[in-house]
C-alpha atoms as a printed R data frame, in Angstrom:
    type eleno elety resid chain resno      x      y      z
1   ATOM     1    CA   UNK     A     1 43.500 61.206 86.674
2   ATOM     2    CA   UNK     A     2 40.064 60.186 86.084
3   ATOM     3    CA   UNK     A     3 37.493 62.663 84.170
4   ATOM     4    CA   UNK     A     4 33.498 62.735 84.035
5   ATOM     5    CA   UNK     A     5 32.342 64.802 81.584
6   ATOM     6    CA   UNK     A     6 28.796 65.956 81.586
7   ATOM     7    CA   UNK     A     7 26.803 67.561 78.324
8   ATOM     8    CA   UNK     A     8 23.672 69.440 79.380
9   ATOM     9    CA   UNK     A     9 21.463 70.137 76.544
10  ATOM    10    CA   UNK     A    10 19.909 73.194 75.979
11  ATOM    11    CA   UNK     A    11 16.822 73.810 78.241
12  ATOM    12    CA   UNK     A    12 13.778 75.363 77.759
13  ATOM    13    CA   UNK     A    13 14.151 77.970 80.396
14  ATOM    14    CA   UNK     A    14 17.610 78.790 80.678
15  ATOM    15    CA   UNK     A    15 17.467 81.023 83.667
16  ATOM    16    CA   UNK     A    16 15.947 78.641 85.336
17  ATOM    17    CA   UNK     A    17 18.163 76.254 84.470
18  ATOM    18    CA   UNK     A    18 21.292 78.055 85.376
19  ATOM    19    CA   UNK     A    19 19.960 79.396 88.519
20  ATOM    20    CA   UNK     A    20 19.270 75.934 89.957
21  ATOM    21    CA   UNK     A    21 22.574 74.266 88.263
22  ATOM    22    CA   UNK     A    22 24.677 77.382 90.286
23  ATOM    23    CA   UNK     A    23 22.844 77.562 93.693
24  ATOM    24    CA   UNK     A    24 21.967 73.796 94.161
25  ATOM    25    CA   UNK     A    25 23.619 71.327 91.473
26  ATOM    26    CA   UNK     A    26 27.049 72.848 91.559
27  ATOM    27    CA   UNK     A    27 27.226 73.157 95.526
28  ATOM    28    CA   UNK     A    28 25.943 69.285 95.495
29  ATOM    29    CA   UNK     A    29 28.570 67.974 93.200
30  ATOM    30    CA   UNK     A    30 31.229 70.512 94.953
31  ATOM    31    CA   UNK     A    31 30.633 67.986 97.729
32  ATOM    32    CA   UNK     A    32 31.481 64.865 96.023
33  ATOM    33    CA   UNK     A    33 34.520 62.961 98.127
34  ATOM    34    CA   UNK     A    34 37.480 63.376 96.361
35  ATOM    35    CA   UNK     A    35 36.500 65.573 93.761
36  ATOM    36    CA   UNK     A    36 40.195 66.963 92.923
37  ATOM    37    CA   UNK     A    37 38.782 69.891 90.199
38  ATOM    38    CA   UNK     A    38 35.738 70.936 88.941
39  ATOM    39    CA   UNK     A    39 34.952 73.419 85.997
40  ATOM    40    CA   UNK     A    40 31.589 74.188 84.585
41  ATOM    41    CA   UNK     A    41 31.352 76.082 80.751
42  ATOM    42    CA   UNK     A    42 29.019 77.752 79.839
43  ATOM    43    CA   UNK     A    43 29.073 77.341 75.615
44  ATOM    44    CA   UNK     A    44 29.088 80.304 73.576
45  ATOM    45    CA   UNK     A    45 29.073 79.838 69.395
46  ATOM    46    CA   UNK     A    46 31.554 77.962 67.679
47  ATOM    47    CA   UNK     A    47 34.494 79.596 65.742
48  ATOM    48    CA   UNK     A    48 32.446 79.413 62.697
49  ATOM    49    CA   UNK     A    49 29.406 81.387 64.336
50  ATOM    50    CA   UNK     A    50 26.850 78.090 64.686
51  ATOM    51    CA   UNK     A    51 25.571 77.474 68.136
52  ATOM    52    CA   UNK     A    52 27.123 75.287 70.480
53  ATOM    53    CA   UNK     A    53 25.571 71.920 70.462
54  ATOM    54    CA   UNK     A    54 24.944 71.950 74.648
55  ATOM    55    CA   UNK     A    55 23.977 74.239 76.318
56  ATOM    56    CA   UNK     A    56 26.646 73.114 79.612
57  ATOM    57    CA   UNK     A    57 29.449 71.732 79.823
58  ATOM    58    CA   UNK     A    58 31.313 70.622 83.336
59  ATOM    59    CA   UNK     A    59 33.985 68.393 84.248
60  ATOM    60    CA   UNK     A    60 34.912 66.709 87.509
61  ATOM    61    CA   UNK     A    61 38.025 65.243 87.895
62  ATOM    62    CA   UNK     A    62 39.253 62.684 90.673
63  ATOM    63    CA   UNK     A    63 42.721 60.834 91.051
64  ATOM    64    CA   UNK     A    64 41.619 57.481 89.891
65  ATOM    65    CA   UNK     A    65 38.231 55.354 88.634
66  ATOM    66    CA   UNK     A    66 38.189 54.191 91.875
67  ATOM    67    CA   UNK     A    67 37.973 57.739 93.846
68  ATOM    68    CA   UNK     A    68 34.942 58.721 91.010
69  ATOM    69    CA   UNK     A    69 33.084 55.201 91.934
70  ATOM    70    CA   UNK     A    70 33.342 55.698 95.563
71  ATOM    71    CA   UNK     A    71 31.927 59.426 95.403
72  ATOM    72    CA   UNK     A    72 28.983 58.732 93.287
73  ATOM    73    CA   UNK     A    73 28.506 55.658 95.208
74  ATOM    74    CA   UNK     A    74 28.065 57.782 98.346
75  ATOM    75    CA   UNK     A    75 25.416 59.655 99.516
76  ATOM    76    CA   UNK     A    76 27.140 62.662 98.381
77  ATOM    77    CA   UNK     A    77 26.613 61.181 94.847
78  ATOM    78    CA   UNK     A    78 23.368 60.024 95.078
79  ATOM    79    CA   UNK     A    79 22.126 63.585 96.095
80  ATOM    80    CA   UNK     A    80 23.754 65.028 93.106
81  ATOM    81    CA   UNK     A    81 22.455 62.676 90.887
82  ATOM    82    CA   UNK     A    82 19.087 62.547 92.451
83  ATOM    83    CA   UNK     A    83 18.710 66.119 91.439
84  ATOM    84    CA   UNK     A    84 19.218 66.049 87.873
85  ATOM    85    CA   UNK     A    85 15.707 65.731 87.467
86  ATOM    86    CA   UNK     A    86 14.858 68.693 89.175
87  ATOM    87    CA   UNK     A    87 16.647 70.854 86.401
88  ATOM    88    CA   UNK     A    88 18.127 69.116 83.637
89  ATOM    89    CA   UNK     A    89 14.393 67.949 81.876
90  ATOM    90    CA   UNK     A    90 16.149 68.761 78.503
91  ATOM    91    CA   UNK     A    91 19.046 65.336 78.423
92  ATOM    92    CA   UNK     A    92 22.173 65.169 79.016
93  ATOM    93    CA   UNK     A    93 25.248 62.998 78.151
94  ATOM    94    CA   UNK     A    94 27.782 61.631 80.636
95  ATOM    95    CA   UNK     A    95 31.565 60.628 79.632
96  ATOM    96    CA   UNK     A    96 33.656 58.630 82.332
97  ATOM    97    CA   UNK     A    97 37.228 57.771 81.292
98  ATOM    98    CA   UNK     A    98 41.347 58.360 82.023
99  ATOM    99    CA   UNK     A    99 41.934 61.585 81.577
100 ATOM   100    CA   UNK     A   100 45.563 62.857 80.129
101 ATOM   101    CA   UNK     A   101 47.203 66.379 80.605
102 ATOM   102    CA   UNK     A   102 48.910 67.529 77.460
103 ATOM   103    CA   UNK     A   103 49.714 71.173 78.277
């Protein structure tokens, strides 16, 4: 399995923000060719009160490196990446790598 991992940082307006991430970002990516699973988190505090260092946290997974290349190597891809500037003004950090189940 093959994992991207995306940290949004916190934005300046966060409705705005999360009202363009659920009704356009998330229905983009949701299109990505074979995208097995994707979760999106929404950080709350951590255990010892401080806040969360992002803001948003999702994960797409796909059955191997190759499946991820070919689906942001599409147009599919493209248009979700494209759109990252439309909303995400604030940074963000992507992970790629092999992704193991443990539980």
């Amino acid at each position: 399995m093959y994992q991207v991992t995306v940290l949004y940082n916190h934005p300046e307006d966060i409705a705005a923000f999360d009202r363009h991430y659920r009704e356009t970002h998330a229905p983009l990516a949701a299109k990505l060719p074979g995208l097995t699973r994707y979760t999106a988190c929404w950080t709350g505090p951590s255990p010892d009160g401080s806040p969360a260092p992002h803001h948003l946290v999702a994960t797409l997974y796909f059955d191997s490196s190759e499946a991820f290349g070919a689906a942001f190597s599409g147009p599919e891809g493209q248009a979700a990446q494209a759109d990252i500037a439309h909303f995400a003004g604030a940074g963000l950090t992507i992970l790629t790598g092999e992704a193991e189940t443990f539980v």
